[in-house]
Each structure stands twice: as structure tokens, then as C-alpha cells.
N, C-alpha and C positions, 0 to 999 in steps of 0.2 A: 625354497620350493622349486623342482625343474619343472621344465617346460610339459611333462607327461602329467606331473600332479597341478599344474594349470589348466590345462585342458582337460582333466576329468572334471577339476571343479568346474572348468566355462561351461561344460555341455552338463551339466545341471539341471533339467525345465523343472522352473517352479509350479507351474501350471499344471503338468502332468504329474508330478508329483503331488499335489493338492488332490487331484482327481483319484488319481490311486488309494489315496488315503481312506474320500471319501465310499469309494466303489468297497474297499473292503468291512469300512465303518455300517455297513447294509446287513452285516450276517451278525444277526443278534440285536439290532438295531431298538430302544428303547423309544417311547413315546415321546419322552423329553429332550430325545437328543443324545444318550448315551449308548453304554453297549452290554448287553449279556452273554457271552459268549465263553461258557463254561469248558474246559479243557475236554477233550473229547467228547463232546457235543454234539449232535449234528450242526449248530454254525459254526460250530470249530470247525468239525473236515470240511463243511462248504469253504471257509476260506482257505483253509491247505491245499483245497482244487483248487481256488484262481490263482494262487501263489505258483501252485505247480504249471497251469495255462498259460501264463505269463511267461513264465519262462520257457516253455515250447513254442513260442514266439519269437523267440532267439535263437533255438537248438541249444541251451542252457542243462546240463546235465541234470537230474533231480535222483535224489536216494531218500530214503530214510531208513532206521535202525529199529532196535529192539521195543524203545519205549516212543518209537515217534516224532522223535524229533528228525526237523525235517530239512533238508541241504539241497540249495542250488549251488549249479559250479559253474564259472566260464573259466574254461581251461587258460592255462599260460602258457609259453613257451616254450617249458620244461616241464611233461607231463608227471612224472615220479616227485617233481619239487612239492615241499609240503606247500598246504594254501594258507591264506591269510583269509582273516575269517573275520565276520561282521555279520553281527544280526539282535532278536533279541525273542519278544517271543508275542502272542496271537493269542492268547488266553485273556480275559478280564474278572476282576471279580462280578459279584452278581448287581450291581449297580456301578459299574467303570463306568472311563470314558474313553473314547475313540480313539486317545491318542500313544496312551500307556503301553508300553509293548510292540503297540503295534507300527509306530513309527520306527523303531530300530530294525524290521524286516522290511515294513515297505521302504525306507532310507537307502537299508542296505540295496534293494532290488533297484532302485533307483540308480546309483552307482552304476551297481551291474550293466543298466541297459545306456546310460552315460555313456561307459568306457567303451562299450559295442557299438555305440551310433559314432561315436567319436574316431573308431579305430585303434583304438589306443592300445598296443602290445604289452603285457608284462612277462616277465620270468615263470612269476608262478603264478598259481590258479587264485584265482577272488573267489571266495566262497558268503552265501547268507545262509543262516541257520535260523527257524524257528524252532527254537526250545519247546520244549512241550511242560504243562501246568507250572507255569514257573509261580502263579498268582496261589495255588493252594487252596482254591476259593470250594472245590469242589473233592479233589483229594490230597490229601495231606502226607509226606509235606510239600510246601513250594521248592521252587529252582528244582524240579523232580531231572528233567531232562539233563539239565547241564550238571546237576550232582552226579547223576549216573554216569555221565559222559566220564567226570573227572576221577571217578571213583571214591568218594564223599557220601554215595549210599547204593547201595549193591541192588541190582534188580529185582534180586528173591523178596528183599525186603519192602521195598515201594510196591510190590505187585501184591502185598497185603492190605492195600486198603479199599476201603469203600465209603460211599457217596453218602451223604442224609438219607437221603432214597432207599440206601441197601444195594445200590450195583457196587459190582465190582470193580475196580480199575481195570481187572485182565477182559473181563470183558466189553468196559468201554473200548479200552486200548485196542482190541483185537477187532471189532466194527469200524474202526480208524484207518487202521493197517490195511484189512479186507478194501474199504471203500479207495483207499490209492494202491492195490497191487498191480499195478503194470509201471511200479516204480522200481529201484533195484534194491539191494538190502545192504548195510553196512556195517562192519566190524567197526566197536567203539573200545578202544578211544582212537583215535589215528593223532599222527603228528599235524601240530598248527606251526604255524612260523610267525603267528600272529595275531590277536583280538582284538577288534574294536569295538564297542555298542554307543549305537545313541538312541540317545532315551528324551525326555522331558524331564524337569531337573525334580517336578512332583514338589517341591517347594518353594518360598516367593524368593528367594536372594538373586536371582540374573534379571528378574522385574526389577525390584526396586531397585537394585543397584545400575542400571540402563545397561546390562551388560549381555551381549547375546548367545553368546558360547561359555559356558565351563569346561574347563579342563579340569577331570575328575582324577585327585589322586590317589581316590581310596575310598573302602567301605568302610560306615562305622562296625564294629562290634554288638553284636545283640544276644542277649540273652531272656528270657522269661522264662517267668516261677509260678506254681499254682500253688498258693496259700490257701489251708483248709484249717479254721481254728473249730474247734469242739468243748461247748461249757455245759452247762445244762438248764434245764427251763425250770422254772418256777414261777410262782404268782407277783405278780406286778406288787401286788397291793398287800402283801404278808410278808413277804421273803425279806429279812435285814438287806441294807448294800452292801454291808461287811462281809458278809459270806458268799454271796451270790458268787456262781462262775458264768458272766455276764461274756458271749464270746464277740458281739459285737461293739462293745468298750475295749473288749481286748483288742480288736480288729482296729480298731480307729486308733491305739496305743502306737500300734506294729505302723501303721499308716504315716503318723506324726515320727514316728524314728525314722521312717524311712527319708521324710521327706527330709528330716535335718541333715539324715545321710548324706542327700542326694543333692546339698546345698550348693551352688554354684554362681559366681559371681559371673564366669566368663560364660553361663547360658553356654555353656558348649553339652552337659550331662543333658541326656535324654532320660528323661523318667514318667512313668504313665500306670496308672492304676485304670485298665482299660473296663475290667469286670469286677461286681461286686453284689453279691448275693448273701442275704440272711431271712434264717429263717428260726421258727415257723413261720412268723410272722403276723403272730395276733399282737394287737394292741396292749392286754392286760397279760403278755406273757416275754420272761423275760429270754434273751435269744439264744439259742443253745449253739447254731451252727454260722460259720459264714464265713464263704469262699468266695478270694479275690487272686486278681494275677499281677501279676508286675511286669511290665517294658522298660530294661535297661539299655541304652545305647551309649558308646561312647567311642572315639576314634583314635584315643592314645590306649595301647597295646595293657601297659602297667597301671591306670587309672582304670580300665575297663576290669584287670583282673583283681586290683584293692578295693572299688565299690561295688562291686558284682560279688564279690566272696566273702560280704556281711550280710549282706540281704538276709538270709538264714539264720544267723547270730541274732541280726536288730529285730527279726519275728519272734525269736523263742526269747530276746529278754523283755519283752513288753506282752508275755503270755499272760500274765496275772492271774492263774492257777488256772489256765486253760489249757489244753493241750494245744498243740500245734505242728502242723503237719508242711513241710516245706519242699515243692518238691520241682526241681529243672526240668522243665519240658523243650526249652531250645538252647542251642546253644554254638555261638559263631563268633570265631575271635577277628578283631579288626582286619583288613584286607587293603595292603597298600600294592597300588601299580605299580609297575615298572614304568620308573621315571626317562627313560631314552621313548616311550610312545606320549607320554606326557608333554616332553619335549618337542617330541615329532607332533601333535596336535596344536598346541602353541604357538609352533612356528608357523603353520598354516592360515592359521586363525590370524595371527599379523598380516601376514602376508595376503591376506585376500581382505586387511583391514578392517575387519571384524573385533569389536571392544568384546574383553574378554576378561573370563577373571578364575585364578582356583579354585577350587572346592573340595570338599570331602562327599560324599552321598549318604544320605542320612535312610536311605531304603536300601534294601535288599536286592542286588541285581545278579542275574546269571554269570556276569563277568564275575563275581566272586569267587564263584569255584574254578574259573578257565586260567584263573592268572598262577594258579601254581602249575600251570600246562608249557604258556608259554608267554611271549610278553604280550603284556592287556593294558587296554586305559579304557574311557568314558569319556564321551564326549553328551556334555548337556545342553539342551534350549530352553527357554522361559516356556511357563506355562502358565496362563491367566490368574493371577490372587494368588499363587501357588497351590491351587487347587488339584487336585487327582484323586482316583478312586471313590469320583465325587461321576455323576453323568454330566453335570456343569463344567467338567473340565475341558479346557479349550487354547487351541496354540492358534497363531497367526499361520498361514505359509508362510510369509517372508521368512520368519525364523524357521520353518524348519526346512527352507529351502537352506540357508544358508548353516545350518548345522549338517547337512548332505552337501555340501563344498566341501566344506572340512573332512569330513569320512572319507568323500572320494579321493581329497587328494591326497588325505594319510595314508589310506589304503592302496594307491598307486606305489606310492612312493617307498614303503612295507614288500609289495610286491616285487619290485624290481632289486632288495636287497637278496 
């Protein structure tokens, strides 16, 4: 680590960085302690203004783009150089917690104002980006901002959705935009020279194993299915069982294949049966209908495409004269970083003596779609129980002081290449 990516990590305040957190943790702010704070929201733009205020505190450039996503800059040495780029995103589901998200924008700004109190010169520009509806919570689908950015989903198409409610996204999106126009506007995609995000690692392995940083070399793969079986009703108490087209026996069939499927010694397969509906659902009637979904994850490229591409097979051979309707509604093939910022974070993470350990990410983060851009990694911290997208979810400062060391001085160090 040189002497530039030391001293962004030294000028760090844990203190100020706690406060930031909690000053933004206010807009959507829950009873219990959590956050609401739906993707163009009004607490959403409230917090996009202190983000953008913040950084007019420094004279920090600020832009956003077509779907909102939103970018501070402090220039580098060399204004035309592309920037290295850190952030993550401002959005929660509708019972998060405070820290989801939103530490990888307040983290990154953190840095920011580090390297500015510090003096610290780079090459090229340090940029944070908040993404816009990365969480999905409100329109569908998630990573909307950094999909569009990377061109993974076309604006024509994200700008078709709508809310439970019945709003529009164009016109949440356009009340967003309206309420920060005296920002600038920007063509997407531009070149990066570089990604970072830190997040909360959202699950317990850097708790239990006493380890304070992850170095993330990659997203799992994900997939999910909506299974719809169809048999027909009849009486409880006349109907043979031999005949019957019973479609929640069928259901529970499909169920039990799948799990033997999805059998795994090494606990590495992700599998979840999250929804599960039948009906009619009288007592003395036997079930005609019943829809369920499946969550597949997995982090090796060729085990994700041989258990992921039966799913369909193991529902229609356990139909038992049901019909059965199989159908992908998502679909994301595993996502490995570029191992030279993996590197570059590891070494840092040493060197500021920080216990540390790999990882994979077992969630969905915006760095997935940015690393076919340019080189990307993950940097994680523990999070209490491994709890998130819980409002009981809670980090310490110390750790996420010390996962903004790390950022700053990979991101210095990034910069000056």
C-alpha cells in the first residue's frame, strides 16, 4: 500500500462517518429502528438532496442521468481520465435496515471527503454513484439503475412499470429528476477505470468467523420459477384417490424432487420455496390449483446451468396427471470479479491489519452488472446475526469505519493507475 492509499485510509473519521449514516438513516426512518425508503419516494429524493448538499460542501461535481441515478465527482489531475467509481445505492425494501445500500454511498462519500481534507491528489477522478431502485421493492425489476447503465435492460423497457399503487415509474422517475434540476445531465454509459462497492456482507460468515472484511470474488447466480399446477376439484368424501387430479399432492411431489435435486453435502446450493398457494381451499374440497416459486442460487457457472435446467423436467415428471405450467421469471448467470481489485483489496485489508477472509455474495448487488464494464470487486463488513432486510439489521462503526479504510485506499491506489 503507498504512502497516498495510507493516508486516505488514516483521514477516515469513524465518528463522522457513523453520523452521516445515521443523519441519512432519518428519511424513511421506521418506529423500530429501520427504514422505508422506497425508490423515488419522497424519502428517496430527500436523501438524494443531502447527498447532493454534502457534496456542495466541498465544490464536489454532482450529475444524474436518464433513470436517476446519481454521481458525485472530485476531479483528478487529469480531467478527460476515466474515474474510478464507488458507490452503491439509497433505496430499501419496505421494512430494511439502515445500513443496506446505504453504507456503500455514504462509505464511498466518506472517502470523498477523506481524500479532500487530507489533500490527497490522484490522476483520475473518484466518483460515488447512487444507483437508483436497485432493492425492486417498489418497481420491478431490481439493479434497475446499474442494469440500464451497463445495458442489461433498455430504458424503453424499465420505464414500463408500475407501483402496487398504479403509479408509474416515468412518473415517479420524472418528480425525482424535477426535484434535483439544477443538477447537470449525463450520457450513460461513460467509461470507468474502475468499481468498487461496500456493502454489509447481509449474511453471518465475517461474524462468526471473527473476520472484519470480505473480499468478494463474486456473485452467485440466480434464477426463479413460477410453478402453476392445475387438477380439478372434487368431493372430499366421494371422489376415489385413484382418479382424483389432486394438484396440491402433485405440488408437494414437484417439491420433494426438487429437494432431492437440490441435495448438497457442501451447503454451498441455495434453494427456497419462498411462495406457495392452493386453492380453493375448502376443507371437504379436493385442490385444483397451486402456485409456487423457486430460488435457485449457485456460484459455479456449470452447476448453476445442470441444476437450474431440471427444475422444469423435475415439475412435469412429478405432475401425476396434472398439468403443469413452468415458467422463468429471473434469470442471472454467476458473476466473477476481476481478481487484480480482489487483490488490490486484500492487500490493503493486510496492511491496515485487518483479519480478513473470501467470499462469494450470496445477494444481488449492482457491481454485477458494472464488472463486464470494467474491473469491479466487493468489499464486505459483518452485519449483526447476519441479519438484513430485516429493520433489526445493525453494524457496529468500528467495522464500517474500517471497511471505508479499505475503499479509500483501494480507491486511491485505482486512481493513480
Amino acid at each position: 500500500m503507498n504512502d497516498k492509499s495510507c493516508s486516505a485510509a488514516g483521514a477516515v473519521n469513524e465518528a463522522r462517518l457513523w453520523q452521516r449514516m445515521m443523519d441519512m438513516a432519518q428519511y424513511g426512518a421506521t418506529s423500530i429502528g429501520g427504514v422505508n425508503r422506497a425508490a423515488f419516494s419522497r424519502e428517496d429524493i430527500e436523501a438524494r438532496k443531502t447527498l447532493i448538499a454534502w457534496a456542495g460542501e466541498f465544490g464536489f461535481d454532482t450529475a444524474t442521468d436518464a433513470i436517476g441515478n446519481l454521481y458525485i465527482r472530485r476531479a483528478g489531475a487529469e480531467a478527460d481520465a476515466a474515474p474510478v467509481v464507488t458507490g452503491s445505492h439509497l433505496d430499501s425494501q419496505p421494512k430494511g435496515g439502515k445500513f443496506d445500500g446505504a453504507y456503500g454511498v455514504v462509505g464511498g462519500f466518506e472517502v470523498l471527503e477523506a481524500v479532500e481534507r487530507a489533500g490527497i491528489a490522484t490522476r483520475r477522478p473518484i466518483e460515488v454513484v447512487a444507483w437508483s431502485n436497485e432493492e425492486g421493492g417498489r418497481f420491478q425489476p431490481g439493479c434497475m439503475g446499474s442494469a440500464i447503465f451497463a445495458g442489461d435492460l433498455t430504458l424503453d423497457e424499465a420505464l414500463k412499470a408500475s407501483d402496487p399503487e398504479g403509479i408509474s415509474i416515468v412518473d415517479a422517475l420524472r418528480q425525482t429528476l424535477e426535484s434535483t434540476s439544477d443538477i447537470s445531465r449525463r450520457d450513460i454509459p461513460f467509461p470507468m477505470a474502475g468499481y468498487i462497492e461496500a456493502h454489509i456482507e447481509q449474511g453471518p460468515r465475517l461474524e462468526n468467523d471473527g473476520r472484519t472484511i470480505g473480499v468478494v470474488s463474486g456473485v452467485q447466480g440466480l434464477t426463479w420459477y413460477r410453478v402453476e399446477v392445475f387438477g380439478e376439484e372434487a368431493h372430499a368424501g366421494t371422489a376415489p384417490l385413484g382418479g382424483r387430479k389432486d394438484a396440491l399432492k402433485s405440488a408437494v411431489s414437484m417439491v420433494r424432487g426438487l429437494e432431492e435435486l437440490m441435495h448438497d453435502e457442501s451447503d454451498t446450493v441455495r434453494f427456497t420455496i419462498g411462495r406457495f398457494e392452493c386453492g380453493p381451499g375448502a376443507p371437504s374440497t379436493v385442490p385444483s390449483h397451486v402456485l409456487f416459486t423457486v430460488d435457485f442460487r449457485h456460484p459455479d457457472l456449470s452447476t448453476f446451468l445442470d441444476l437450474g435446467g431440471k427444475i422444469r423436467e423435475v415439475c412435469e415428471a412429478n405432475a401425476r396427471g396434472c398439468d403443469v405450467t413452468v415458467s422463468r421469471t429471473i434469470y442471472s448467470e454467476p458473476v466473477v470479479f476481476d481478481t487484480s481489485v480482489g487483490d488490490l483489496i486484500r492487500k490493503c485489508s493486510q496492511a491496515l491489519d485487518l483479519p480478513h477472509m473470501d467470499m462469494v455474495s450470496g445477494a444481488g448487488h449492482d457491481a454485477m452488472h458494472i464488472a463486464a464494464l470494467c474491473p469491479s470487486g466487493m468489499i464486505f463488513v459483518p452485519c449483526e446475526k447476519g441479519l438484513s432486510h430485516n429493520e433489526a439489521e445493525n453494524a457496529t462503526a468500528a467495522d464500517l469505519a474500517a471497511g471505508t479504510q479499505v475503499l479509500a485506499a483501494s480507491l486511491v491506489d485505482l486512481a493513480d493507475r
